[in-house]
C-alpha beads as a LAMMPS data file, in Angstrom:
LAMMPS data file: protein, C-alpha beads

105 atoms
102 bonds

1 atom types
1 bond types

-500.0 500.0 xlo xhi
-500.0 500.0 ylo yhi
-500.0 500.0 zlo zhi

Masses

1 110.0

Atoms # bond

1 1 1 260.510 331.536 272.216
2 1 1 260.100 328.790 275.125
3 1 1 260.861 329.723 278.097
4 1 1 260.119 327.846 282.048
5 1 1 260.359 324.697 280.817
6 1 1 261.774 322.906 284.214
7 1 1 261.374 325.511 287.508
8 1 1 263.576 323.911 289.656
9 1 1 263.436 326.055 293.350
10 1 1 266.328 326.231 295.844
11 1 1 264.945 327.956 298.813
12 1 1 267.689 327.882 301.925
13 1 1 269.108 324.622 300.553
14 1 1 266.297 323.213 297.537
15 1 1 262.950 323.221 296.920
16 1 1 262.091 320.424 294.257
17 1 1 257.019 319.254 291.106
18 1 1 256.438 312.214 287.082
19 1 1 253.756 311.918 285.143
20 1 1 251.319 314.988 283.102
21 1 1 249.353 316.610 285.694
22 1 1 250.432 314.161 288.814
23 1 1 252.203 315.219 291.951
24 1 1 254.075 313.180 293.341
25 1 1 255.809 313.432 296.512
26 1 1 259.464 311.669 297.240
27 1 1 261.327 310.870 300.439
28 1 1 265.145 310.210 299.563
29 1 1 267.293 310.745 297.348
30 1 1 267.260 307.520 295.470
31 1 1 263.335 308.039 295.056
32 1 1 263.809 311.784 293.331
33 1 1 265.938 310.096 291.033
34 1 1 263.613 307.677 290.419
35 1 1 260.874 310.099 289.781
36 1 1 263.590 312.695 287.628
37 1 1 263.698 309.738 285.145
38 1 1 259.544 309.464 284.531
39 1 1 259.023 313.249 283.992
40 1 1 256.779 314.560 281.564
41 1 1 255.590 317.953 280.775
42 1 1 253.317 318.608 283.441
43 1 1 254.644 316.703 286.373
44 1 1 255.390 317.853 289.481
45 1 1 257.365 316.505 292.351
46 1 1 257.982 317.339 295.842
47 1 1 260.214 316.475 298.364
48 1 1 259.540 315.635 301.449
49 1 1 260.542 318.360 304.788
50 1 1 264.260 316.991 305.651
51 1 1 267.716 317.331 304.864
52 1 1 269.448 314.939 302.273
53 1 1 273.093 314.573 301.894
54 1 1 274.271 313.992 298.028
55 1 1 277.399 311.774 297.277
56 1 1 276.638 311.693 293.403
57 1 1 275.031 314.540 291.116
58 1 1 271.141 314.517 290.593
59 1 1 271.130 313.888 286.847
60 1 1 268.322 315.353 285.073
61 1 1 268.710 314.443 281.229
62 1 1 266.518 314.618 277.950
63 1 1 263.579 316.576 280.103
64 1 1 261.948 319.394 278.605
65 1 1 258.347 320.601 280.222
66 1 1 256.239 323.126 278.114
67 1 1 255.100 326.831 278.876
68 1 1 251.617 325.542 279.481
69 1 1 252.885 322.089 281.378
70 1 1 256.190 322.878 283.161
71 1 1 257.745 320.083 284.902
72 1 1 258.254 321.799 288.099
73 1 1 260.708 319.708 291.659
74 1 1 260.202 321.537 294.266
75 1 1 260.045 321.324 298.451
76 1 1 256.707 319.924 299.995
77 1 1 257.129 323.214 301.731
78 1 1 258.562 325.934 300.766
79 1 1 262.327 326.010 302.570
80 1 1 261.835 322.530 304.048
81 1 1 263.863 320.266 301.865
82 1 1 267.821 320.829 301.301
83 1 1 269.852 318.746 299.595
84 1 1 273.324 319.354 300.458
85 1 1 276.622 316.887 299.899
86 1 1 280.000 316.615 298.129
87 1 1 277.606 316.707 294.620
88 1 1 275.740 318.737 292.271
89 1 1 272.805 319.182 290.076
90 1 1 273.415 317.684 286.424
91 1 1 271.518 319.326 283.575
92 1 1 271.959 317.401 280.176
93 1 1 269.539 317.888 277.197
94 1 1 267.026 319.817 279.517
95 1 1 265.459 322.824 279.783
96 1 1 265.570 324.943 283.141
97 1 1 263.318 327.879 284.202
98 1 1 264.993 330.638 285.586
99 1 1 263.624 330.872 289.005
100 1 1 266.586 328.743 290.638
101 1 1 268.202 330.272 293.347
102 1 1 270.680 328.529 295.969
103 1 1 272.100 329.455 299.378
104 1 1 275.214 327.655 301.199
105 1 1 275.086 325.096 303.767

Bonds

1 1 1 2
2 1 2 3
3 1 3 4
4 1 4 5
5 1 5 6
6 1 6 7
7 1 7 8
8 1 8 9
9 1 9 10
10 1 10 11
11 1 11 12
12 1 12 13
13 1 13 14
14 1 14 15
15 1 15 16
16 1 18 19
17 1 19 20
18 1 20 21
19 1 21 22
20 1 22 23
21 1 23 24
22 1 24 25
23 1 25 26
24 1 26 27
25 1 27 28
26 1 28 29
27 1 29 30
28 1 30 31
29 1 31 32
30 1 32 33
31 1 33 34
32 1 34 35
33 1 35 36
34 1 36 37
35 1 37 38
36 1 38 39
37 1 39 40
38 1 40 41
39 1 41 42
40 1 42 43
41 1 43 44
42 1 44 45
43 1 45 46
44 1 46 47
45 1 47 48
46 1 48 49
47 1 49 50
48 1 50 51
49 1 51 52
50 1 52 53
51 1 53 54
52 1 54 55
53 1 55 56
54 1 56 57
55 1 57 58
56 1 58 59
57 1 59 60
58 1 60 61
59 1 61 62
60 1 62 63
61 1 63 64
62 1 64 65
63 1 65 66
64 1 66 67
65 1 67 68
66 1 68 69
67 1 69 70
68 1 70 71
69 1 71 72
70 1 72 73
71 1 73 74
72 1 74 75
73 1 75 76
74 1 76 77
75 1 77 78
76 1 78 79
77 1 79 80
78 1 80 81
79 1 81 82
80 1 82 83
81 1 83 84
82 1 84 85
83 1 85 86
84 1 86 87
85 1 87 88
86 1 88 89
87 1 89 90
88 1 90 91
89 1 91 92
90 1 92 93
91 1 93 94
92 1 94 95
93 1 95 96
94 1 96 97
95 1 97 98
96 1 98 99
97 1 99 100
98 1 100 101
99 1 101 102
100 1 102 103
101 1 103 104
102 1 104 105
């Protein structure tokens, strides 16, 4: 059974890993989406120490990483990214890990 297919971490607000084996590393909102859309099993992509204010849901849709290539979004450092607004986190045809925890604002 597959398991950890997308590890998305929310440490005190989130913690976000385009392309197979790359890293790449995103500054704003817009530009996560941007990279969301060009995942493949194996990506990763971080976001950049801040705090970013949502007025639409992140959409994640048709993603699906692999046990051995996991598409893993996560903070540049660990606690150092939230992502807070009037929006939420939208999950359609994907896989998630279960390693997602959140915290309030």
């Amino acid at each position: 059974m597959n398991c950890v297919f997308i590890t998305l971490l929310l440490a005190q607000g989130i913690a976000v890993e385009a392309s197979a084996s790359a890293s790449l590393t995103v500054g704003s909102l817009a530009e996560l989406q941007e990279a969301i859309r060009g995942l493949e099993p194996g990506a990763t992509v971080l976001v950049a120490d801040g705090t970013y204010e949502t007025t639409r849901p992140i959409r994640i849709e048709g993603k699906h990483g692999t046990v051995e290539a996991p598409i893993v979004l996560r903070a540049e450092h660990r606690g150092g990214a939230t992502i807070g607004g009037a929006a939420a986190s939208s999950f359609t045809d994907s896989s998630t890990a279960s390693s997602t925890t959140t915290s309030s604002a």
